[in-house]
N, C-alpha and C positions, 0 to 999 in steps of 0.2 A: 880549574879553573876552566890558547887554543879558540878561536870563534868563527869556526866559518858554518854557524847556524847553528848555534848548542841551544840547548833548552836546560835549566840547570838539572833537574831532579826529575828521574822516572821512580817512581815512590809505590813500594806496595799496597799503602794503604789507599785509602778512597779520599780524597780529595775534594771536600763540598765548593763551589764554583765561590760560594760568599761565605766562610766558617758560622755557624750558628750553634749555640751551647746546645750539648746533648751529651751522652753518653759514651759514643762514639770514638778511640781515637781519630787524630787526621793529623796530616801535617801541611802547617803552613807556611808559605815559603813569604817568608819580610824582604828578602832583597835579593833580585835575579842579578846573575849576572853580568856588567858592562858590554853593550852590544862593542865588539871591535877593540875591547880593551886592551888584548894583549897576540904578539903574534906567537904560534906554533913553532918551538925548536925541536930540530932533530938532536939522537944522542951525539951526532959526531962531531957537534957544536960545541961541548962540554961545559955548556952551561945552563941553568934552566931560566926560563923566563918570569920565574918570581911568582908572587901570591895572584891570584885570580882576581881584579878591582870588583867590586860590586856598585850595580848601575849607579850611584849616588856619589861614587867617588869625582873627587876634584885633586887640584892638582897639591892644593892644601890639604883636604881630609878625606885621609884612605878608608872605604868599606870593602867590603866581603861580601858575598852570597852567603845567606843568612836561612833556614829554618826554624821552623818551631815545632815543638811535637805536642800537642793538645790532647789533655782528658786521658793521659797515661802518666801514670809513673812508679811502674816496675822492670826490674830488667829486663836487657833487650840490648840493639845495638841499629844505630843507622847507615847504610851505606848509600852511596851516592857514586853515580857514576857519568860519564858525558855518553848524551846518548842525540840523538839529531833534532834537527826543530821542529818539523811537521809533524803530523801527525801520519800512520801510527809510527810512534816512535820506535827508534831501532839503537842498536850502538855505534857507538860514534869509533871513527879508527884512530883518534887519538886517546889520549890517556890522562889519566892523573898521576901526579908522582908528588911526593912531599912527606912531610909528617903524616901517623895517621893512613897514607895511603899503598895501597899493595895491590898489586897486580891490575893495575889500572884504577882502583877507586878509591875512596876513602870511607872508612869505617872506625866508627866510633862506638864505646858504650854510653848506653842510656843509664840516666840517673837521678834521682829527684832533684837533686841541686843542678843536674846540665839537663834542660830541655830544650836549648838552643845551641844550636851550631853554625860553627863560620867555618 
């Protein structure tokens, strides 16, 4: 999910500024995010501070940082990881932890039925 300046996804793919149909994989990101949504726990807390909100979240209805993977679908696997806001982007000294996630990020397999990830 952590925010003192994340940016969600440094992505290896190429990234078109406005997605446009073509050939190309890319991936597109539906929902960054929540600037400030949640604070940064240490392990000695021994608790974690819960799913990541995604910008759209309210206090009634919960989202997620959300991508999409376009114009692919054969295996593969996505990973994500926090890396800082500006640019060029670096990694960030905090971490991901949860389902899904290992050694800081989280990774997924790709699959025709999951092109989208929260």
């Amino acid at each position: 999910m952590p925010r003192v300046g994340l940016s969600f996804a440094h992505v290896c793919l190429s990234v078109p500024p406005e997605p446009t149909p073509s050939s190309t994989p890319y991936v597109e990101i539906i929902e960054q995010p929540k600037q400030r949504g949640m604070r940064f726990r240490y392990k000695c807390e021994g608790r974690s501070a819960g799913s990541i909100p995604g910008e759209r979240s309210t206090d009634t209805t919960k989202t997620h940082p959300t991508i999409k993977i376009n114009n692919y679908t054969g295996p593969g696997k996505v990973r994500i990881s926090l890396v800082t806001k500006d640019a060029p982007h670096r990694p960030h000294p905090h971490e991901l932890v949860g389902k899904d996630c290992k050694d800081g990020y989280y990774e997924a397999e790709l699959s025709p039925e999951r092109n989208i990830h929260r």
